[in-house]
VEXDREN-731182 format. One line per 4 residues: for each residue x, y, z of N, C-alpha, C, CB. Coordinates in nm, 2 decimals, always signed. Last residue first. Glycine has a CB too. Layout:
residues N
X,Y,Z,X,Y,Z,X,Y,Z,X,Y,Z; ...;
end
This chain:
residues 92
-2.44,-2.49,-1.22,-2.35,-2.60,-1.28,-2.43,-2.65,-1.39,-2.31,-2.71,-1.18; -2.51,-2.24,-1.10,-2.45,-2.23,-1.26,-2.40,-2.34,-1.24,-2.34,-2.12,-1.31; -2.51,-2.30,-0.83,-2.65,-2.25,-0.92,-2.61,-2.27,-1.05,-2.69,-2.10,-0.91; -2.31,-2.26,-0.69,-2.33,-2.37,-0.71,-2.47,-2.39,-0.83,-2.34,-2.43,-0.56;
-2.08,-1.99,-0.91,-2.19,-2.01,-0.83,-2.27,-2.18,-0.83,-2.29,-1.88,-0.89; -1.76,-1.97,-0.98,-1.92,-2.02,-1.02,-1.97,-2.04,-0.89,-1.93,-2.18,-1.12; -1.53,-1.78,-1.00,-1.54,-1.91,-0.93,-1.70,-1.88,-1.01,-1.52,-1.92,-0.72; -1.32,-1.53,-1.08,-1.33,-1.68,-1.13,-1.43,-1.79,-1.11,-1.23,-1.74,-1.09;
-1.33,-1.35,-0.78,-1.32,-1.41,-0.93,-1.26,-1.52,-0.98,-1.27,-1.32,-1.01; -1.53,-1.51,-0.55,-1.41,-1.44,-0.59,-1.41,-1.47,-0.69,-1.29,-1.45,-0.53; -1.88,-1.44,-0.42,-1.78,-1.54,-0.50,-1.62,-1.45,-0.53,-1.87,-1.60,-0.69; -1.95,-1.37,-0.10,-1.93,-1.33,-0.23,-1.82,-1.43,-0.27,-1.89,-1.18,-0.24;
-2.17,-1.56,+0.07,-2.06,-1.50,+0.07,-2.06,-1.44,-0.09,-1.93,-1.60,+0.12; -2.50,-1.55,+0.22,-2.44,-1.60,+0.09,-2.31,-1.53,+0.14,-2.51,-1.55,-0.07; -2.65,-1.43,+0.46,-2.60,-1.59,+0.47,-2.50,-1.65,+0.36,-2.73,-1.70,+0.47; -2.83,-1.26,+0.27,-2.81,-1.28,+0.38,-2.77,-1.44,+0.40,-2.94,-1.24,+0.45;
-2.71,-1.17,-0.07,-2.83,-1.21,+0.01,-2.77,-1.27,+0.15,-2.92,-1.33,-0.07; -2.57,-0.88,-0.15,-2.59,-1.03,-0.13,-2.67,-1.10,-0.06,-2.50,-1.08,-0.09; -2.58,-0.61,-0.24,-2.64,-0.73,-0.30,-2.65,-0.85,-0.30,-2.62,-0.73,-0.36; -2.39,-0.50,-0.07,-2.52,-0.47,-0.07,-2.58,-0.58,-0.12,-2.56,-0.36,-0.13;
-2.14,-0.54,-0.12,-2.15,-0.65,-0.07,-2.29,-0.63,-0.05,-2.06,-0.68,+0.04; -2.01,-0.22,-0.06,-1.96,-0.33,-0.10,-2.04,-0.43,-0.09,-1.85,-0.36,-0.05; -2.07,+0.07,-0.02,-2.20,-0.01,-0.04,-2.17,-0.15,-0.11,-2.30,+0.07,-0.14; -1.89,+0.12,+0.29,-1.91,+0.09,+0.16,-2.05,+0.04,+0.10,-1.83,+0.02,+0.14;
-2.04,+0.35,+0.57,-2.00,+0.21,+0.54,-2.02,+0.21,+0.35,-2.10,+0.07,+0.65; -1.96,+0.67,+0.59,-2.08,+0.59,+0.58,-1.97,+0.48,+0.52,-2.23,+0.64,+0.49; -1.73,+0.78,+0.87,-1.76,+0.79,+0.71,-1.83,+0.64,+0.68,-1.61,+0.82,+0.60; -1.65,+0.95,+1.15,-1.68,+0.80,+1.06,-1.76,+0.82,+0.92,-1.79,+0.70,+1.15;
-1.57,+1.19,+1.25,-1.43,+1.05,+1.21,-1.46,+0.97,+1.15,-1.36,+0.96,+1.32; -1.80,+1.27,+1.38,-1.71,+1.31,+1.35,-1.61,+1.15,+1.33,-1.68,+1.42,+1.47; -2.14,+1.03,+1.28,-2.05,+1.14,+1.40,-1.89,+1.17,+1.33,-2.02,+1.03,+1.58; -2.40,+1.12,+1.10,-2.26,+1.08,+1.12,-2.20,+1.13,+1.23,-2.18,+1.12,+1.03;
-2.61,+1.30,+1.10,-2.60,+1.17,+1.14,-2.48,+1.10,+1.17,-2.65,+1.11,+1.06; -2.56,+1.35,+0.70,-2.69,+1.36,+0.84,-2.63,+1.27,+0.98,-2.87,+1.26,+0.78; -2.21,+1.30,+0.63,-2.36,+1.29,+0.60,-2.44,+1.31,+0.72,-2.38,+1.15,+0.53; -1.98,+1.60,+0.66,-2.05,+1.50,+0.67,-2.18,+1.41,+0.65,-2.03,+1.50,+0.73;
-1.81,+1.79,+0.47,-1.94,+1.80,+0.52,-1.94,+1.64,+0.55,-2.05,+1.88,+0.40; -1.52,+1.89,+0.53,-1.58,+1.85,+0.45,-1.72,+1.81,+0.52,-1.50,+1.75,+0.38; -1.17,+1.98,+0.61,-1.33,+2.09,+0.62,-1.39,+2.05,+0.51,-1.31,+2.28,+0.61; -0.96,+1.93,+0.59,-1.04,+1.88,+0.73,-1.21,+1.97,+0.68,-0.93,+1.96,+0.93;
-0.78,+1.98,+0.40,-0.80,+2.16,+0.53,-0.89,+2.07,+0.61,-0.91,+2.37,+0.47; -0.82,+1.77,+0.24,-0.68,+1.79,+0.30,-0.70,+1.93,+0.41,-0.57,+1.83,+0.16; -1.09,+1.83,+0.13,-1.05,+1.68,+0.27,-0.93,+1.74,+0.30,-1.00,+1.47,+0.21; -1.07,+2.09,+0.03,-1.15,+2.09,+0.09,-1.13,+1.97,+0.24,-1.25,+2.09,+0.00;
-0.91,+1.99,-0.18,-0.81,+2.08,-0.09,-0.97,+2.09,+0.02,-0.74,+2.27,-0.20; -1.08,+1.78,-0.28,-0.97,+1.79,-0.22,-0.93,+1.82,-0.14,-0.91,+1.81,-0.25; -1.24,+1.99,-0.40,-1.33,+1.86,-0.31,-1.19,+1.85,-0.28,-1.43,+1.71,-0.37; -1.14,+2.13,-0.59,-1.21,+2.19,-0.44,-1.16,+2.11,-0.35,-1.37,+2.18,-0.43;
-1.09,+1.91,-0.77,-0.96,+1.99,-0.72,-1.01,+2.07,-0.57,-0.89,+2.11,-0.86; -1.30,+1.89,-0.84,-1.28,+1.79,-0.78,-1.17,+1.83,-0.71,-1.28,+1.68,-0.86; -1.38,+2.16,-1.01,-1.52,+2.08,-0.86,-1.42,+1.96,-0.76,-1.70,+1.94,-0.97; -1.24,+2.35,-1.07,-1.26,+2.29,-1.09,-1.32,+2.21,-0.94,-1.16,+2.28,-1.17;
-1.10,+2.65,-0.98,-1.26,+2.60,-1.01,-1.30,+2.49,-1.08,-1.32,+2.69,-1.08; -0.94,+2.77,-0.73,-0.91,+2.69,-0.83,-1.08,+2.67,-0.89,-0.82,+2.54,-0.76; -0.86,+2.95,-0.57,-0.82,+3.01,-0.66,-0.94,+2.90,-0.78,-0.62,+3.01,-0.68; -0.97,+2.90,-0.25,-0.91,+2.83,-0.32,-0.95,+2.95,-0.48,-0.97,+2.66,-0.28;
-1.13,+2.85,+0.08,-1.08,+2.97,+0.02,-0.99,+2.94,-0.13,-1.00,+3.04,+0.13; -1.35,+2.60,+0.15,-1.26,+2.66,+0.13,-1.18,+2.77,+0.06,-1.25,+2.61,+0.12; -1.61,+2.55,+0.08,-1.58,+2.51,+0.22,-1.43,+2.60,+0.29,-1.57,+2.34,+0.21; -1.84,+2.64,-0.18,-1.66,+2.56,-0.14,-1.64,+2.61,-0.02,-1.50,+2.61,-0.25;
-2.17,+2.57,-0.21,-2.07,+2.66,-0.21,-1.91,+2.56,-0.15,-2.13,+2.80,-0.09; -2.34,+2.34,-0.45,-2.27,+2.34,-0.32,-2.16,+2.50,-0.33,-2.16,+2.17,-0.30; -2.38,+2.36,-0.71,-2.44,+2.43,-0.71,-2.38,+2.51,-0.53,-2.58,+2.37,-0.75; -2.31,+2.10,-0.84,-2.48,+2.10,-0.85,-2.48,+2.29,-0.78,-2.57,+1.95,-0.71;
-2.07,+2.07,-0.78,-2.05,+2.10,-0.98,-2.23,+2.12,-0.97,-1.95,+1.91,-1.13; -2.07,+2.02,-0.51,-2.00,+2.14,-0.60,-2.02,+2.16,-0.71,-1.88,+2.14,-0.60; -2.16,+1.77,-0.53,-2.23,+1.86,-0.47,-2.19,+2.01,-0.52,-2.20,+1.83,-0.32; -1.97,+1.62,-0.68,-2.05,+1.67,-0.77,-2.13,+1.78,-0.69,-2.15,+1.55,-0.84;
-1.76,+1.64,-0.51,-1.75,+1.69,-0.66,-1.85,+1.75,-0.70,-1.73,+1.60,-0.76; -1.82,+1.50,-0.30,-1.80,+1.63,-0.30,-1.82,+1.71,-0.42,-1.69,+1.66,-0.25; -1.80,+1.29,-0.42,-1.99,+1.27,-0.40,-1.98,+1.43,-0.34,-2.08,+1.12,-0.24; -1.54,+1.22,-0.48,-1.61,+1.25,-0.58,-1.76,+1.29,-0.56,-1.59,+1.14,-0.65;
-1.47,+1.27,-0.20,-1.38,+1.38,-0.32,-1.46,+1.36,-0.44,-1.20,+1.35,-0.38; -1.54,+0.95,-0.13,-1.61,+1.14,-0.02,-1.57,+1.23,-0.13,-1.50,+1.22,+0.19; -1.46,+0.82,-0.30,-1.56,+0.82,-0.35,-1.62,+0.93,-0.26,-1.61,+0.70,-0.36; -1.15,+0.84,-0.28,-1.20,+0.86,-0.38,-1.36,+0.90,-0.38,-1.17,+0.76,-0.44;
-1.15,+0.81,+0.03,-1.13,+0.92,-0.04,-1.20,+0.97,-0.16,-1.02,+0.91,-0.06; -1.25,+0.51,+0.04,-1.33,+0.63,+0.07,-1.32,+0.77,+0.06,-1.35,+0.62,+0.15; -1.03,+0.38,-0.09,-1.16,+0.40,-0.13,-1.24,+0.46,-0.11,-1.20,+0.34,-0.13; -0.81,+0.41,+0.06,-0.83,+0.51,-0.06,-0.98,+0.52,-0.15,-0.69,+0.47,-0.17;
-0.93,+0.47,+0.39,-0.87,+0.41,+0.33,-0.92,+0.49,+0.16,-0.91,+0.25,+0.37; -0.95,+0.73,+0.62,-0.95,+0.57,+0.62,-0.91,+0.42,+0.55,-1.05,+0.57,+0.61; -0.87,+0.99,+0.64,-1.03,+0.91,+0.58,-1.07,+0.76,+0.59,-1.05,+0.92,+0.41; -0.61,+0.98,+0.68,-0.75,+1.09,+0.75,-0.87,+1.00,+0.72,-0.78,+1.28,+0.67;
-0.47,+0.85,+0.51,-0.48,+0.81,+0.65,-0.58,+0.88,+0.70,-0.37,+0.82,+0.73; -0.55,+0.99,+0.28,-0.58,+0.85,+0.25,-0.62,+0.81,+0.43,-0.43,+0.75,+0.17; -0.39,+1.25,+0.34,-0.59,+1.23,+0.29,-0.58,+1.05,+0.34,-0.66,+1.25,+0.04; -0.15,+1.12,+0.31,-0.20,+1.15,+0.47,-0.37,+1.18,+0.45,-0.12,+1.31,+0.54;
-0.17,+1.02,+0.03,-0.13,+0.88,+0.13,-0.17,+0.97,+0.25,+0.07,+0.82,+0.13; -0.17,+1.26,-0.09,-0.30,+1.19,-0.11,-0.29,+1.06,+0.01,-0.32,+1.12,-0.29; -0.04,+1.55,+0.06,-0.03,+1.44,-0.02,-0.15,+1.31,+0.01,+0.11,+1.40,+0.00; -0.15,+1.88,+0.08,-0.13,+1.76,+0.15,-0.13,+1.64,+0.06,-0.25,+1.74,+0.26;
end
């Protein structure tokens, strides 16, 4: 399956990347493969594993939703995030 219909299954390419990589490592710790596959490389699994639909979800999750980014964790309540370039009113 090509990475643009993964991309549309999951949501966007950021959460591909990072469900294929938190698959990876589950696999390179020890996780059995979900999938029938020749291949033994952990990340190439994790793939063919999103592309067959057959990937483990976190505790909790319902079907289709994948945990929110941890974008923006660090900001304090009421702050926005600066875009690059900009200074904070603190740094003058």
């Amino acid at each position: 399956m090509p990475i643009d219909e993964m991309e549309e299954r999951i949501g966007s390419r950021y959460d591909l990347v990072m469900l294929a990589a938190k698959r990876a490592k589950q696999l390179q710790e020890g996780a059995p493969p979900l999938v029938r596959t020749e291949s033994t490389n952990p990340l190439t699994i994790a793939l063919e594993e999103i592309a067959a639909g057959r990937y483990p979800r976190p505790e909790g999750e319902p079907e289709g939703i994948l945990p929110v980014s941890d974008a923006g964790e660090d900001e304090e309540e009421g702050e926005e995030a600066l875009e690059p370039g900009e200074q904070s009113e603190d740094e003058d």
